[in-house]
C-alpha positions in Angstrom: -28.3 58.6 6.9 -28.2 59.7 10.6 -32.0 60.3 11.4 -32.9 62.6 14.6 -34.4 61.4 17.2 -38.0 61.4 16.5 -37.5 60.4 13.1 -37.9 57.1 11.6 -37.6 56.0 8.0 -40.2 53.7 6.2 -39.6 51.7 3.0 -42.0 52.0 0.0 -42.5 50.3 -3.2 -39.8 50.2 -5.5 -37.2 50.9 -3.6 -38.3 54.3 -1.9 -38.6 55.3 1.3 -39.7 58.4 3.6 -38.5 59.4 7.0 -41.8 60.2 9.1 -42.4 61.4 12.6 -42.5 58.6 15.4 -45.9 59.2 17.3 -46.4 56.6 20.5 -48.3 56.4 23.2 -47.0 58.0 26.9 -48.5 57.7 29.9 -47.7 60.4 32.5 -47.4 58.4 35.7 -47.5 60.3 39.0 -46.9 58.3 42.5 -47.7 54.9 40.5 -51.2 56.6 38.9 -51.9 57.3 35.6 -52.3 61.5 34.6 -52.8 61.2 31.3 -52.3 59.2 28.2 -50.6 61.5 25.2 -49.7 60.8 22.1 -46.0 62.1 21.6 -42.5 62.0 20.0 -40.1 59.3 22.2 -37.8 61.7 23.1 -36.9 64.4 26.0 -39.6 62.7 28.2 -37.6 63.4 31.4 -38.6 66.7 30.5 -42.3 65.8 29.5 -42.8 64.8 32.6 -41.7 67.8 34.7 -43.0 69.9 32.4 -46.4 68.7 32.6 -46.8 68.2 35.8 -45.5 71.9 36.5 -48.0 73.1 33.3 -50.5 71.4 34.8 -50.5 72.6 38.4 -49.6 68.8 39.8 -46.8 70.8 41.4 -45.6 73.9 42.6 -41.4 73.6 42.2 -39.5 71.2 41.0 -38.2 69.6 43.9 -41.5 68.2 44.4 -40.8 65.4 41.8 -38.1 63.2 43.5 -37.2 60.7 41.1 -38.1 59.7 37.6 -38.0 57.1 35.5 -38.9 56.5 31.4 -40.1 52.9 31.2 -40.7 51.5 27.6 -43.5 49.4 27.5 -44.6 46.2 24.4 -47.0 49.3 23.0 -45.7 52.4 24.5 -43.7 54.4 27.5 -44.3 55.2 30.6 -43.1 58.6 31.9 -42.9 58.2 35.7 -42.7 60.5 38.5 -42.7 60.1 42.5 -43.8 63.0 44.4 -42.5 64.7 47.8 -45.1 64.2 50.4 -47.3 67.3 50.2 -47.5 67.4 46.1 -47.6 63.8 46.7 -51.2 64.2 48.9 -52.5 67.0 46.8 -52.1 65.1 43.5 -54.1 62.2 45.3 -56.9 64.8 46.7 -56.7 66.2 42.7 -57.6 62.4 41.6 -60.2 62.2 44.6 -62.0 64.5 42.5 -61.3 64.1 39.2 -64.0 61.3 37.4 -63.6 62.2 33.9 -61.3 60.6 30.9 -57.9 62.6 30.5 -56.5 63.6 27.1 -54.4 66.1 24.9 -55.4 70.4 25.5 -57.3 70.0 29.1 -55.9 67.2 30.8 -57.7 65.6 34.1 -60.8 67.9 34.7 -64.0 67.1 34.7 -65.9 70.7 34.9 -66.5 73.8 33.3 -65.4 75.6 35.9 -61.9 73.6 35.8 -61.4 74.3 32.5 -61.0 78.1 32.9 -59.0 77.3 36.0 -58.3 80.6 38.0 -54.7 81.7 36.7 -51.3 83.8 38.2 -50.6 87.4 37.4 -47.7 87.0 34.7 -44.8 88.6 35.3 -44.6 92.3 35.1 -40.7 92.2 34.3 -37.5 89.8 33.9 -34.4 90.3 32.1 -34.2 92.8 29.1 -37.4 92.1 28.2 -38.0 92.1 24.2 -36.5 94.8 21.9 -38.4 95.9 18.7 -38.8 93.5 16.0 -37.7 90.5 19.0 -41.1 88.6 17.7 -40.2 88.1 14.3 -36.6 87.0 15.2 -37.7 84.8 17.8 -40.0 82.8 15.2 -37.6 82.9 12.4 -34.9 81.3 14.7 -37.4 78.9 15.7 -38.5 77.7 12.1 -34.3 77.0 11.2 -33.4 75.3 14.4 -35.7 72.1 14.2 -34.3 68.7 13.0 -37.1 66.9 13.7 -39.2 68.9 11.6 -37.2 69.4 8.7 -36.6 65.8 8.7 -40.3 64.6 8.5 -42.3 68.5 7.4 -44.8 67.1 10.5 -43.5 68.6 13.8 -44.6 71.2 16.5 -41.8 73.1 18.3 -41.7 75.4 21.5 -38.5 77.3 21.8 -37.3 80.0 25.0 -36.0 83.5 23.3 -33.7 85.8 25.6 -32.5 89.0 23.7 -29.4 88.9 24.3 -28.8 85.4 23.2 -31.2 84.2 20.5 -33.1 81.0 21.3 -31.5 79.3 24.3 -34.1 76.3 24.1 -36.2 74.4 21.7 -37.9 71.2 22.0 -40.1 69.2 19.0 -43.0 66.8 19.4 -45.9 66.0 17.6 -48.1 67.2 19.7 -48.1 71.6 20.5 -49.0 71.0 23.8 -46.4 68.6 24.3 -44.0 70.5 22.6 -44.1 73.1 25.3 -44.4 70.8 27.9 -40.8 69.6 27.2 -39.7 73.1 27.4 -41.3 73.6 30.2 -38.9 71.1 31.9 -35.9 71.6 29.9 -36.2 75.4 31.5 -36.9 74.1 34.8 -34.3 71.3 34.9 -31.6 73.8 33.0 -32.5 76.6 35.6 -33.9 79.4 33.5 -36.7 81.5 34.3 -39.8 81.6 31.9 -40.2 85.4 33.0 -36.5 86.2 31.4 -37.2 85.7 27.6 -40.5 84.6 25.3 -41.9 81.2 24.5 -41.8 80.8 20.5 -44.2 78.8 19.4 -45.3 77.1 15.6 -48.8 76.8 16.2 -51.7 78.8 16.9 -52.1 79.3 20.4 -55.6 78.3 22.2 -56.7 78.8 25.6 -54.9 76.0 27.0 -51.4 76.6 26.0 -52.3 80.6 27.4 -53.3 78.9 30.9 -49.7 76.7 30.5 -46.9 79.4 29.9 -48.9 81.3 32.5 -49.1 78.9 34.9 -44.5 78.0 34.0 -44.4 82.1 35.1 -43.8 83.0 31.1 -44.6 86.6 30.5 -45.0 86.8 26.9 -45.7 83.9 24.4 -45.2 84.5 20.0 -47.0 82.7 17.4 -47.0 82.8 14.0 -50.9 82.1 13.6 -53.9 83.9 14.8 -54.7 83.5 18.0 -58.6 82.1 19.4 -60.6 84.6 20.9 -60.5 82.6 24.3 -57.6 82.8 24.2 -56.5 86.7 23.6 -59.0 87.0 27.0 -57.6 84.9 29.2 -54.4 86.3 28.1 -55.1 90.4 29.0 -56.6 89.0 32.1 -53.2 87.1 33.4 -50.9 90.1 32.1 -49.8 87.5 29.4 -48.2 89.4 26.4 -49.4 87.4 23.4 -48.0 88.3 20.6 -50.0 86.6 17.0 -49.9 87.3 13.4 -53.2 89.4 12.7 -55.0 87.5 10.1 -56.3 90.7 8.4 -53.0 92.2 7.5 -50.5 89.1 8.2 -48.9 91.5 10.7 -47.5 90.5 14.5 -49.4 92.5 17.0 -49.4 92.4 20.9 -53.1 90.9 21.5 -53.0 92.5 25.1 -52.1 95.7 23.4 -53.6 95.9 20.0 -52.9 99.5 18.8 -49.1 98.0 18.8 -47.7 96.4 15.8 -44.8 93.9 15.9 -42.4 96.4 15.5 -42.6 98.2 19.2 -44.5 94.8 20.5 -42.2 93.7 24.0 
């Protein structure tokens, strides 16, 4: 039995046995420091790392990261990064001021203030945009394009949908925020524009995945779960279409547009 990557199989009594998700520890390493600590799937981290630190605001383009490097450690991995010389001395003024423990959702702040971070405009346009009904395509391709998680029923995924080619990318982790971290630098590093498509999501969507596609330059971001409230805000204020099932009639609707159903939601 070929298991995907992500997957590993454990043996039970009397014989049995059940392939699970692998979860270890990674520690995002920029210019030999320590970002954050996650607890992820071992796999696509070149693109965790990227991702990330583009989500996160440690850079500004991707030529700021000039090398990496995936390190396995006796207890986890270290996802490693060097930095061109101005990200490089902004990511050292960022830690100057940073005193507060890192972790999954809002990762290396230590105010209020920091964690509704001032975000972009989203993109007004990019490529042809989503046609009617687009939503519920893009999450049903999502949900039958997932090894990971129909091998172990216990895995986020974040996928890019262009209309005019069905989902184009689609990475799985066990974490949702690391999920669309990875896509975040699979995009990057394959050249694709956030703004030119929709991120699909599995999960509900909170404020800090909103402040992440906005940040990547996505203009519209599909769930198949209601929304938070925080998050619908912060949303309308960046020109982020979110697009969420209702949870009074199981519908899709545009949250920065709510008269608009999923049918004429774009």
């Amino acid at each position: 039995m070929t298991l995907p990557r992500g997957a590993t199989q454990i043996p039970l009594a009397g014989g049995a046995s059940e392939v699970l998700a692998e979860e270890v520890p990674v520690a995002l390493v920029y210019d030999g420091v320590t970002q954050a600590v996650m607890m992820a799937t071992p796999a696509d981290l070149e693109d965790f790392v990227l991702g990330f630190a583009l989500s996160e605001g440690l850079i500004e383009a991707p030529s700021e990261i000039v090398r990496t490097e995936i390190v396995p450690q006796q207890r986890g991995i270290e996802a490693r990064a060097w930095l061109a010389a101005p990200a490089g001395a902004r990511f050292k003024e960022r830690r100057r001021a940073t005193t507060g423990p890192v972790g999954c959702g809002l990762c290396g702040i230590d105010s209020l203030e920091q964690a509704l971070r001032p975000l972009p405009r989203a993109p007004r346009s990019g490529g042809a945009g989503l046609a009617p009904g687009a939503p519920a395509r893009a999450l049903a391709a999502l949900r039958t394009a997932q090894p990971l998680q129909d091998a172990t029923h216990a895995i986020h995924a974040a996928g890019f949908w262009a209309e005019d080619c069905g989902l184009v990318l689609l990475r799985e982790d066990v974490g949702r925020h690391n999920a669309l971290d990875k896509l975040a630098g699979a995009l990057t590093r394959a050249g694709i524009a956030p703004a030119n498509g929709a991120i699909a999501m599995t999960s509900r969507i909170s404020i800090d995945l909103v402040q992440k596609a906005v940040t990547i330059g996505a203009r519209a971001l599909i769930a198949p779960s209601a929304p938070t409230a925080l998050a619908v805000a912060e949303a309308r204020a960046a020109g982020l279409h979110l697009i969420a099932r209702a949870p009074s009639t199981e519908t899709l609707i545009d949250y920065t547009a709510p008269e608009r159903t999923e049918e004429d939601a774009a």
